[in-house]
N, C-alpha and C positions, 0 to 999 in steps of 0.2 A: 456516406462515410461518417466515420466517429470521431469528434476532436471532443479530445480529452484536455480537462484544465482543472489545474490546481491551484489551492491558495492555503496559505497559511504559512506556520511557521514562523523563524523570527531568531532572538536569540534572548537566553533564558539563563538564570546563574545553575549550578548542579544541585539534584533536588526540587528544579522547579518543573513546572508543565507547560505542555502547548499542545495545540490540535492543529493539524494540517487537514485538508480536505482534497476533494480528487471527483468530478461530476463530467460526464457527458455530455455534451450538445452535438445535433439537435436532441431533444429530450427522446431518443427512440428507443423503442424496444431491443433494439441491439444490445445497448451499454447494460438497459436493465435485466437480461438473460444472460449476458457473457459474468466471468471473473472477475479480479480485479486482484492484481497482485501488489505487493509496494514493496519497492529496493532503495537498497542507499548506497552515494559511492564517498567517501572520502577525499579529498584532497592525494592523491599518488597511491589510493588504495582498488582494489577492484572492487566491484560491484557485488552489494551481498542482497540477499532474499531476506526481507524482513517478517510480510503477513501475506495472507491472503482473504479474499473475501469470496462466497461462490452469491451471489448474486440470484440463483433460481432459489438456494436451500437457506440462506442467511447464515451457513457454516463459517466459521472463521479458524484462521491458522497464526499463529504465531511462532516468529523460530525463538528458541531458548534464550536469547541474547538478547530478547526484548519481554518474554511472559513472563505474564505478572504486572509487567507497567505499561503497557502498550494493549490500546482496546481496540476495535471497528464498530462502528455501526454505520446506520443506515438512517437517511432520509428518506423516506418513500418518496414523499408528494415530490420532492427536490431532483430524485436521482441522484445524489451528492451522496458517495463515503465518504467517512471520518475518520482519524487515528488518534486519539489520544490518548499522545505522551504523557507519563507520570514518572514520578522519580528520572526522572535525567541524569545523564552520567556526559563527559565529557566526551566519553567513548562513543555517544552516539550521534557526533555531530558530522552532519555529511551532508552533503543534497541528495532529496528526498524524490523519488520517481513513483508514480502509479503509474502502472499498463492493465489495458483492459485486452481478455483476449478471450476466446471458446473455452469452457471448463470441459476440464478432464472428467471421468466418469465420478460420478458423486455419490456415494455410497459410506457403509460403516469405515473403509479405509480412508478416509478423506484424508489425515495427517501425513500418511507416506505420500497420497497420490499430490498432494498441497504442494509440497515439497520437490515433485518431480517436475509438476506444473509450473513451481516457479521456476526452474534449471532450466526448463524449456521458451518460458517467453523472455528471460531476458537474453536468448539468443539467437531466437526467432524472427522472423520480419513480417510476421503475420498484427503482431500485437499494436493495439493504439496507445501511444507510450504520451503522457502529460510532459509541459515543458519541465518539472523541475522546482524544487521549491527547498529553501538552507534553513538546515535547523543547527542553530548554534547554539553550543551550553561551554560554557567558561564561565570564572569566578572573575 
C-alpha cells in the first residue's frame, strides 16, 4: 500500500510564492507509474482540481485558475512532486490535497483526459489521498 505525504506550504502575503510537495512511501514503483493529481478546498467551498501530473510521461496539466503561476516537477531520485506557487492571489488560499491514483490513457489528448481524471479521483475511493497541507495568502 501507498501512503502519500505532503509538506509545504505556509502562509505568504499576495504576490508572494511557496512550493508545497506531495511524495510516496515506501519508495515503490506504484506512486512512481500512477498520476498525481492536486485539489484545493476552501474553508465552506467545494473541492476544485487544480494540476495534474502523469508520472509514466512527465505530462503536466494545469487548470486555468492557476496557469501561468502554478508549475510541477519532479524529483526523481526522491519520488517527491512539487508545485510551485507564484504570483498568489488571496483566492488561492485553501488546503492543499495530492492523490495518487492509475492514469488515464496518456496520449495527444492528455488536457481533456487530465481533466476528467481529476473529476474522477476526487470521488473515487480508489485513490491514495495525502493528509493535507494550508496555503495562506493575506496581506
Amino acid at each position: 500500500q501507498v501512503q502519500v505525504v505532503q509538506s509545504g506550504g505556509g502562509s505568504v502575503q499576495p504576490g508572494g510564492s511557496l512550493k508545497v510537495s506531495c511524495g510516496g512511501t515506501p519508495l515503490s514503483s506504484t506512486f512512481s507509474t500512477y498520476c498525481v493529481g492536486w485539489f484545493r478546498q476552501a474553508s465552506g467551498k467545494q473541492r476544485e482540481a487544480v494540476a495534474a501530473f502523469a508520472s509514466p510521461t512527465a505530462m503536466t496539466y494545469t487548470d486555468d485558475a492557476v496557469k501561468g503561476r502554478f508549475s510541477i516537477s519532479r524529483d526523481n531520485a526522491k519520488n517527491i512532486l512539487y508545485v510551485q506557487m507564484n504570483s498568489l492571489k488571496a483566492e488561492d488560499s485553501a488546503m492543499y490535497y495530492c492523490a495518487a491514483d492509475k492514469c488515464p490513457v496518456l496520449d495527444e489528448a492528455w488536457d481533456s483526459n487530465a481533466r476528467r481524471w481529476l473529476g474522477y479521483v476526487a470521488v473515487a475511493v480508489s485513490g491514495y489521498w495525502g493528509q493535507g497541507t494550508q496555503v495562506t495568502v493575506s496581506s
